[in-house]
C-alpha positions as CSV (number, residue, x, y, z in Angstrom):
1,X,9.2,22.4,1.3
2,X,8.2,19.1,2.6
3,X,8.3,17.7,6.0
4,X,8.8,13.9,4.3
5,X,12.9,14.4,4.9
6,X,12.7,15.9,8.5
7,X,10.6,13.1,9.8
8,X,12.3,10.3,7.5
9,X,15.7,11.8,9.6
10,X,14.5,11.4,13.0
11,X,13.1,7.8,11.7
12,X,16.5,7.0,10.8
13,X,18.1,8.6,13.7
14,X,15.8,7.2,16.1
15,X,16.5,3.1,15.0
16,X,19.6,3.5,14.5
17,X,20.5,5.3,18.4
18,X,18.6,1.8,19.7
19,X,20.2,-0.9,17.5
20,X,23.6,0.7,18.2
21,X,22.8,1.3,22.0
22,X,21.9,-2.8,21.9
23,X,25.3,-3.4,20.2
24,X,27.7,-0.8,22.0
25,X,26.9,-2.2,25.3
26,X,28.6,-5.7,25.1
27,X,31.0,-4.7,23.0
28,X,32.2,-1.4,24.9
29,X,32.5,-3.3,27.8
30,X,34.3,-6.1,26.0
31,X,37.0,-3.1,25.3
32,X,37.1,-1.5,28.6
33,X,38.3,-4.7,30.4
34,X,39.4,-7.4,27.8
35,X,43.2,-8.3,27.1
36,X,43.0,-9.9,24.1
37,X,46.0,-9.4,21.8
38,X,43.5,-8.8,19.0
39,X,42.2,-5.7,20.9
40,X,43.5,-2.7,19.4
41,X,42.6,-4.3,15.9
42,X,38.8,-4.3,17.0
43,X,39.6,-0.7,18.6
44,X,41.0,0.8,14.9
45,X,38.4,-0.9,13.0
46,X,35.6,0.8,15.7
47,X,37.1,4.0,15.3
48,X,38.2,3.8,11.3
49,X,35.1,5.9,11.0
50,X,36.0,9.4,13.2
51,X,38.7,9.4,10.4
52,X,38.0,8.1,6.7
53,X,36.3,10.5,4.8
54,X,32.3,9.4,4.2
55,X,32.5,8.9,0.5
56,X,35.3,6.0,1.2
57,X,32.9,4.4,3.7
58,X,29.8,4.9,1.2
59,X,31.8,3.0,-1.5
60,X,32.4,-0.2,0.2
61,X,29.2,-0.2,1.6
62,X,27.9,0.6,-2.1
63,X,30.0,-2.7,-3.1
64,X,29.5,-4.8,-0.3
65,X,25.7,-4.5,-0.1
66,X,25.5,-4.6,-4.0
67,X,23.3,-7.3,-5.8
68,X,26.3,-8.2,-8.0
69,X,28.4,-9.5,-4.8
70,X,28.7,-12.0,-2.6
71,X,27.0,-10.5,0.8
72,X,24.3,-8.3,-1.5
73,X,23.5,-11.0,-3.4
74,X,23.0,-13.4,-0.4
75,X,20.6,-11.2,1.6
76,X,18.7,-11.0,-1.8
77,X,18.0,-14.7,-2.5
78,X,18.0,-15.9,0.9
79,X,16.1,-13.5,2.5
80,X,14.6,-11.0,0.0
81,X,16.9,-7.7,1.3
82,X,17.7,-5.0,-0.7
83,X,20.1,-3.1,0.8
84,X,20.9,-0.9,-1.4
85,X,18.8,2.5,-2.0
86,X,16.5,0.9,0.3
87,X,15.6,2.4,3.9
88,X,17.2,-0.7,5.7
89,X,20.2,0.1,3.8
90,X,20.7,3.3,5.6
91,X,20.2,1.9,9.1
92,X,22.8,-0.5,8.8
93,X,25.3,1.8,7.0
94,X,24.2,4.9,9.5
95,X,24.8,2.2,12.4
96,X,28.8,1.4,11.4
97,X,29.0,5.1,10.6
98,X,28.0,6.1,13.7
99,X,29.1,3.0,15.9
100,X,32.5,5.3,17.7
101,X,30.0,7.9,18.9
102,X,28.3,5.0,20.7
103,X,31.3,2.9,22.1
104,X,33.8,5.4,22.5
105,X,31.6,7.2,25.5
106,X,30.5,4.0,27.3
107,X,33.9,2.5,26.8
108,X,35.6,5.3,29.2
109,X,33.0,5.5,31.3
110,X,33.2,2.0,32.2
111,X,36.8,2.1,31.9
112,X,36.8,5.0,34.6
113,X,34.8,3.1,37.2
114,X,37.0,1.4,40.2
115,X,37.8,-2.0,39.6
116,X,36.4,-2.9,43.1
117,X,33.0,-2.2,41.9
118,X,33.1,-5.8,39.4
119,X,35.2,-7.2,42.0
120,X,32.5,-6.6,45.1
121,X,29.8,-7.9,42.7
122,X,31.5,-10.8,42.1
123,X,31.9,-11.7,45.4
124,X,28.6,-11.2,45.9
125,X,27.6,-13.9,43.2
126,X,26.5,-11.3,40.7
127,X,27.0,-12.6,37.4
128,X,28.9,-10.6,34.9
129,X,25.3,-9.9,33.0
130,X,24.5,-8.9,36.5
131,X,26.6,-7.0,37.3
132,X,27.0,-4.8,34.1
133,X,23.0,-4.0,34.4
134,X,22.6,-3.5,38.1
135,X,26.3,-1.8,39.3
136,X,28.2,-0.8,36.4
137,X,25.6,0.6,33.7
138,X,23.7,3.2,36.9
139,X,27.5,4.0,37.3
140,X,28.2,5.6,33.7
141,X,25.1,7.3,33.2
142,X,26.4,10.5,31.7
143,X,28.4,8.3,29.4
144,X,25.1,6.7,28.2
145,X,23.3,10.0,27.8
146,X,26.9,11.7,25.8
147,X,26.8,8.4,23.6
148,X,23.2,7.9,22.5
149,X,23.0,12.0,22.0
150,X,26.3,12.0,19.8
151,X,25.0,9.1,17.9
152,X,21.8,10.4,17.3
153,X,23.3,13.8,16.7
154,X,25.6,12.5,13.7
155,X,22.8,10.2,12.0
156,X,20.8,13.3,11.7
157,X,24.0,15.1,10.2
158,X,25.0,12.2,7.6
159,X,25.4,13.4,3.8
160,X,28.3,11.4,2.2
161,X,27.2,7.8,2.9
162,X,23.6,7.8,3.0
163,X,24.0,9.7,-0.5
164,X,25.7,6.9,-1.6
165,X,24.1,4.0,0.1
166,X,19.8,5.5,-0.3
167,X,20.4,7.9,-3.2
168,X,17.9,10.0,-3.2
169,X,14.4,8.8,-3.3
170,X,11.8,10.9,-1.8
171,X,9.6,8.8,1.0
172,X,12.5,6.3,1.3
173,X,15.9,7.2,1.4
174,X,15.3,11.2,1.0
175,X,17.0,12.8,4.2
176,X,16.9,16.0,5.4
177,X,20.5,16.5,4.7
178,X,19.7,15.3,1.3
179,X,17.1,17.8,0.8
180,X,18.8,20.5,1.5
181,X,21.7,19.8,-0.7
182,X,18.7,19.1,-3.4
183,X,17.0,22.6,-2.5
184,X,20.7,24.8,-2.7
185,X,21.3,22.8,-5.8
186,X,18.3,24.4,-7.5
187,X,18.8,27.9,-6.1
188,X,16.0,27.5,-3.6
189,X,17.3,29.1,-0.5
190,X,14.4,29.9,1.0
191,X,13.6,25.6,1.6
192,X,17.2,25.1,2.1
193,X,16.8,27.6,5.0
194,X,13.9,26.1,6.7
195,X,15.6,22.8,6.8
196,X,19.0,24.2,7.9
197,X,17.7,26.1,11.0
198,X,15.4,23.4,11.9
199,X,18.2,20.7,12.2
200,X,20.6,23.4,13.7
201,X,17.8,24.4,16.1
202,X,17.2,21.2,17.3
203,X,21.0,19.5,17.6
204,X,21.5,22.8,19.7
205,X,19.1,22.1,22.0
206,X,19.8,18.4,22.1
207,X,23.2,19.3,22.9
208,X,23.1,22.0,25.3
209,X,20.5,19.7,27.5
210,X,23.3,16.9,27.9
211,X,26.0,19.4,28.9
212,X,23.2,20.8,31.7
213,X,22.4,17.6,32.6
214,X,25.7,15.9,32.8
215,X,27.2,19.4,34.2
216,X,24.7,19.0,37.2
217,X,23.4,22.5,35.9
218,X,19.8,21.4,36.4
219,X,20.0,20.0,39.4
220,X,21.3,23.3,40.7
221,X,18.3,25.0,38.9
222,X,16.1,23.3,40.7
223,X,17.6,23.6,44.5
């Protein structure tokens, strides 16, 4: 076996937690506290991905990032971005993949915090940029910690659409859920095995340390 996939996973995993941490942030909190009558259209797009099956997402991404089309074919000329079976491909198609494990835990955090909070802040002259970074965000800390662990969490899982979107080119778009797939497919369990309980091994642990920390469990450790 090769440890090319394992590290190329946490790579991917890595970027594309930060990006969608930048980009769940404004727009969870635009969520939590906006009316607009446009609102629950944004929420079902956000969440179409908790639902549709990975191969459905993978093909439109396929199509929309494609040479041949309109958006593919404008990130090629203009800017010289292949998006498909490229590693950049798989950031931005592992980023809307992932992007309801990152909004859906901020968005009820914030949305669980007393309106008096904004309103005190306010008050005070805090701006709303402000206010989010100094009172809200130290507020929803768990909420930050569940939704950049369950992002990362699932980027490191991803089969359907990074199959579809990176294909399978070892150095580049050659995951660790790819290799295994690779490895069972030609009947060598032994690799397949390595991979397996190294990614189980390791979302268990990540997984277990945000239910002790946002369980207080540590904190009681160490009194």
């Amino acid at each position: 076996m090769s440890w090319e996939p394992l590290l190329l996973t946490l790579k991917l995993a890595l970027v594309t937690t930060v990006i969608l941490l930048v980009l769940a942030i404004p727009l969870s909190y635009w969520l939590a506290y906006s009316r607009a009558r446009f609102k629950p259209v944004v929420e079902t797009l956000v969440s179409m991905p908790l639902v549709l099956p990975p191969t459905v997402l993978g093909f439109y991404f396929l199509i929309a990032f494609s040479p041949r089309n309109a958006f593919g074919g404008f990130l090629e000329s203009q800017f010289g971005l292949q998006l498909i079976f490229s590693f950049p491909g798989l950031v931005l198609a592992s980023v809307l993949y992932s992007l309801p494990f990152m909004v859906h835990p901020i968005q009820a955090g914030l949305s669980s915090l007393s309106p008096s909070l904004r309103e005190a802040s306010y008050l005070m002259g805090n701006s709303r940029f402000r206010t989010l970074r100094r009172i809200l965000l130290p507020n929803i800390r768990p909420a930050l910690l569940t939704g950049i662990v369950l992002s990362f969490a699932h980027t490191v899982g991803e089969f359907g659409v990074v199959l579809m979107i990176g294909g399978n080119i070892p150095g580049q778009t050659r995951v660790a859920s790819i290799a295994i797939y690779d490895e069972v497919e030609a009947l060598n369990y032994g690799a397949a095995n390595v991979y397996s309980a190294i990614l189980f091994t390791a979302t268990f642990m990540i997984l277990l340390l945000v239910y002790l920390v946002n369980g207080g469990y540590l904190k009681r450790f160490w009194r």
